[in-house]
C-alpha positions in Angstrom: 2.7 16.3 1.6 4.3 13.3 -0.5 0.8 11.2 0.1 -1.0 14.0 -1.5 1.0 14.7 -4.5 1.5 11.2 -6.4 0.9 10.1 -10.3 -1.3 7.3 -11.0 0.2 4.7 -12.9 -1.8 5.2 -16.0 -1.1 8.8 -16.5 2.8 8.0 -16.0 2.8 5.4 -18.6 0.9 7.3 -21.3 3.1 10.2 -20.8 5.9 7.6 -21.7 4.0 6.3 -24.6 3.4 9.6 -25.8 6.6 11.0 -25.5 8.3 8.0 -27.1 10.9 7.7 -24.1 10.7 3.7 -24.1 13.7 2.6 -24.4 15.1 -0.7 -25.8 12.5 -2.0 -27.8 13.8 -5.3 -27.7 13.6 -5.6 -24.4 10.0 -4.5 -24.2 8.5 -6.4 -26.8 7.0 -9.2 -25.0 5.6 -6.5 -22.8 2.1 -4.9 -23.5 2.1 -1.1 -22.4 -1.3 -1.2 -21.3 -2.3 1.9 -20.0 -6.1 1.4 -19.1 -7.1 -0.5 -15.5 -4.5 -3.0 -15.5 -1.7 -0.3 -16.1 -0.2 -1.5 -12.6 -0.6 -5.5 -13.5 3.0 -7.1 -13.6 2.8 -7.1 -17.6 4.0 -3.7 -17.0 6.8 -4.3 -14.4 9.6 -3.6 -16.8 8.3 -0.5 -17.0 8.1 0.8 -13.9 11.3 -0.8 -12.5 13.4 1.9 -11.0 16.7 0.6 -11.8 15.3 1.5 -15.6 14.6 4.8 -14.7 16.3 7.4 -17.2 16.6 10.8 -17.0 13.9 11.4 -19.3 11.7 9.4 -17.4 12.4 11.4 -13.8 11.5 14.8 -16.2 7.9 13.4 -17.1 7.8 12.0 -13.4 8.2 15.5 -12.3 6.1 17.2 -15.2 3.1 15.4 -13.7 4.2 15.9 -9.9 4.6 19.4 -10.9 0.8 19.8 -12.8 -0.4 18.2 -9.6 0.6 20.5 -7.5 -0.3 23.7 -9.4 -4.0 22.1 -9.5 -3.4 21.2 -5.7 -2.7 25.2 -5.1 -6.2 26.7 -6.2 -8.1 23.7 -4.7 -6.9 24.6 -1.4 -7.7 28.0 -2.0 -11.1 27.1 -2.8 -11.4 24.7 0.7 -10.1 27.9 2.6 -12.3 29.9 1.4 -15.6 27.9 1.8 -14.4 27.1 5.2 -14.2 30.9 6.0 -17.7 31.6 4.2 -19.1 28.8 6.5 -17.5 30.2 9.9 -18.5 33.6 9.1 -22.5 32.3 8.1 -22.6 30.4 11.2 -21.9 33.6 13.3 -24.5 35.4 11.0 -27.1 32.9 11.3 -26.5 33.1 15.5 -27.0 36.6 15.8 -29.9 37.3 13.3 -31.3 34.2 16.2 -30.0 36.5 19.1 -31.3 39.4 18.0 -34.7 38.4 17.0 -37.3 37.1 19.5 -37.5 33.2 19.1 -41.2 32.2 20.4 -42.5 35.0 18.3 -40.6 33.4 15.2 -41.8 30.2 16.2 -45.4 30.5 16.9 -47.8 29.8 14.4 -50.3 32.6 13.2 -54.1 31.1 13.2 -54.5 31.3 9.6 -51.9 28.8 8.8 -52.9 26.9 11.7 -57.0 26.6 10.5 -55.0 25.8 6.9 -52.9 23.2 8.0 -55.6 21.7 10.1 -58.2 21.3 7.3 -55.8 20.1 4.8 -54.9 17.2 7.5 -58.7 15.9 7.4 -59.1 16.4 4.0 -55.6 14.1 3.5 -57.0 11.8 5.9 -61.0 12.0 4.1 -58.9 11.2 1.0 -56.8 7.6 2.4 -60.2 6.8 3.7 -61.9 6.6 0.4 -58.9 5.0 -1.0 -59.1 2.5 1.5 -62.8 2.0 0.1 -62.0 2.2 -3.2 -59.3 -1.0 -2.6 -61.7 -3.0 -0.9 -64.4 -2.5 -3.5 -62.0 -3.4 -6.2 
């Protein structure tokens, strides 16, 4: 469970920004709180040292972990239920085929089959006369 709740690096250090929890100013100054791409580069190491871990810091730790895992819960709850709505489609979808007699299903009715038929030779009449139309050009 610890591998699916984590905060990224970013979000952690805004939260510090934010919440104005940097301590020692002095001590920071030569470091740049970036909190974009390069949040995890080593200009932030100070930051994320865990020997400088306060108090405060552990709280907005745990504020995230804890907004993680209340988003976690209804996503999960979602998964289950698609899951269960594909199972129980599946079994539908096998016994409307069960049921049902197959070759009648799949047999073409003449109609379609004189349709499809013409509409091949007039596709095919039609790359001929692009063919002629290329040459010609």
């Amino acid at each position: 469970m610890e591998k699916l709740v984590y905060t990224q690096d970013p979000i952690f250090t805004q939260k510090m920004v934010d919440f104005r929890f940097v301590e020692q100013r002095q001590e920071y100054e030569s470091v740049c709180l970036d909190t974009g791409e390069n949040a995890t580069s080593p200009n932030n190491c100070a930051v994320f040292d865990t020997r400088k871990l306060t108090p405060e810091k552990w709280i907005i730790y745990y504020e995230i972990v804890y907004q993680r895992l209340a988003d976690f819960v209804p996503m999960l709850i979602l998964l289950f239920m698609l899951k269960e709505a594909v199972v129980m489609l599946r079994a539908e979808s096998m016994d409307l085929c069960n049921g049902a007699d197959v070759s009648k299903l799949l047999s073409e009715d003449s109609e379609s089959g004189r349709k499809r038929t013409e509409l091949h030779q007039r596709m095919e009449r039609l790359r001929m006369a692009q063919e002629r139309i290329t040459i010609n050009i």
